[in-house]
N, C-alpha and C positions, 0 to 999 in steps of 0.2 A: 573584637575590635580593640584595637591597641591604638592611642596619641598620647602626645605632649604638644609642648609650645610650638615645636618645628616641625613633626611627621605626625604622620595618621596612617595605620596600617588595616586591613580586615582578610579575613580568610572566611572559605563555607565550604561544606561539605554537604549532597545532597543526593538522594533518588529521587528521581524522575524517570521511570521505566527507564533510566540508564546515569550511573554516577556522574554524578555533575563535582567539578572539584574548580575552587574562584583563589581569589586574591587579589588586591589591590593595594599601593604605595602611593602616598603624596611626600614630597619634600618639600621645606621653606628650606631657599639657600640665603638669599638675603630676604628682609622686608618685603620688595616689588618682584622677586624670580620665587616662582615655584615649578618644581618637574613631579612628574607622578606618573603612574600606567598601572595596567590590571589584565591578567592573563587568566581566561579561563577553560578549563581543561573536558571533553563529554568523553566519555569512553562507547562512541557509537562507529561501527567498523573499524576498531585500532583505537585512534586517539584523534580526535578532533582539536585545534587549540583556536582560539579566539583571541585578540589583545590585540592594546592599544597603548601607545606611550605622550605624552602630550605636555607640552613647556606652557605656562603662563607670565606674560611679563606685563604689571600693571607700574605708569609713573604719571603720576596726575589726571589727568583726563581722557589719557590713552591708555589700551588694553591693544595686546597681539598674546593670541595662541596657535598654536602649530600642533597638529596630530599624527599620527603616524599608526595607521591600522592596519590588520591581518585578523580576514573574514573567509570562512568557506564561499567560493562563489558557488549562487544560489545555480546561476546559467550553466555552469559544468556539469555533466553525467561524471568526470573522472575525479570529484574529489580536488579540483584544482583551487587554490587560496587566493584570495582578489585581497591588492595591496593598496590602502588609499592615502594620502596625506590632505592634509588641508592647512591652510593659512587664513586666519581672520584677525581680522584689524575694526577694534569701535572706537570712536571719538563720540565723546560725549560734550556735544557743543555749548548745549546752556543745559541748564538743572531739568529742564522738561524734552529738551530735544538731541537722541543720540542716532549717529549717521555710521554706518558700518558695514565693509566689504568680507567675500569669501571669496579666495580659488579654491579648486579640489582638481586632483588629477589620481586616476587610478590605473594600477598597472597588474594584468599584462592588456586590458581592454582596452590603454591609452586615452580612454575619458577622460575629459577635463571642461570645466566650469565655472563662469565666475556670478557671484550674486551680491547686488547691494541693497543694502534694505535701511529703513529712517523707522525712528518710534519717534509719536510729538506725546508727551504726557499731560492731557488737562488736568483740573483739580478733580475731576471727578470720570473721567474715559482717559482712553487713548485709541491713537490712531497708528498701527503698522504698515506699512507697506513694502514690498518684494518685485525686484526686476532683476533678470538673471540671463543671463546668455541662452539660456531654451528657448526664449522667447516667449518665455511666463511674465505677468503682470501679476499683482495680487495687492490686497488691502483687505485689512481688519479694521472695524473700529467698532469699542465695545466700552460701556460704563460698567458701573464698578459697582452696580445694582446688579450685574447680570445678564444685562440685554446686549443683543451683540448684531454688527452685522458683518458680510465676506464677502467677497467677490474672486477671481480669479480666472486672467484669460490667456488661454494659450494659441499666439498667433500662429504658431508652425502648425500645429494642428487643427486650429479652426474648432478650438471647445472650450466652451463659456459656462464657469459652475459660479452659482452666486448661491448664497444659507443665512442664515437667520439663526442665532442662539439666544436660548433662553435659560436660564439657571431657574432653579424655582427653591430657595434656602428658606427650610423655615424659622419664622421669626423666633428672637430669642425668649425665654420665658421670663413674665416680671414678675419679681419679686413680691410675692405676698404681706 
């Protein structure tokens, strides 16, 4: 891995029952723009390629990134590459509560989707929530001990998953 003040770069070379070959780029152009992408290469029937290229522009309280992907689709027998972009936008309202949308549209399946989602931060949990054009609902809320709980409903479908998280860390050791 290669950086300085303005880039970050990494490369990898690997087996995995099939050479795996990576890379990845970040650029600062200015202070608040950053561009970056990562292409990775499998040598499974030919060449496989993966990547992604993706802008971040941060100025005060707002964030917007845009991505631009190339993925084997999984849904092809022939090998065909699913193209996706995305657009998200967070505003970060007060110091505890940030409010945040995604589009996504993918080509050649012409899906597309939009999702807004809230985090409220207390001093000691937080509370997520998710409503998106599926017709998905969802909400997390979890303390900062570990304990957690979820919900998630989906009206087009008519299925309702709710869970319970638990972390179990063990305590730290004192000092003899």
């Amino acid at each position: 891995m290669c950086s300085s003040d303005l880039w970050t770069g990494s490369g990898k070379l690997a087996w995995q029952g099939a050479w795996l070959m990576g890379g990845s780029f970040t650029q600062r152009i200015v202070p608040s723009f950053h561009l970056g992408g990562d292409l990775t290469l499998v040598m499974v029937n030919g060449v496989t390629s993966i990547g992604q290229i993706g802008a971040r522009y941060s100025e005060g309280k707002d964030i917007f990134t845009a991505t631009l992907s190339r993925t084997p689709d999984p849904k092809s027998p022939g090998g065909e590459n699913l193209h996706e972009g995305r657009l998200q936008y967070v505003r970060k309202v007060t110091d505890r509560l940030s409010l945040g949308c995604e589009y996504k549209y993918s080509h050649p399946d012409k899906d597309s989707g939009l999702s807004m989602a809230y985090e409220y931060a207390f001093r000691n949990a937080r509370v997520q929530g998710l409503l998106d054009t599926d017709g998905k609902v969802s909400c997390c809320v979890s303390d900062f001990m570990g304990y957690g709980f979820s919900g998630m409903i989906d009206y087009a479908r008519g299925d309702y998953k709710f869970g319970v998280v638990m972390h179990v860390l063990p305590q730290p050791e004192q000092p003899q």
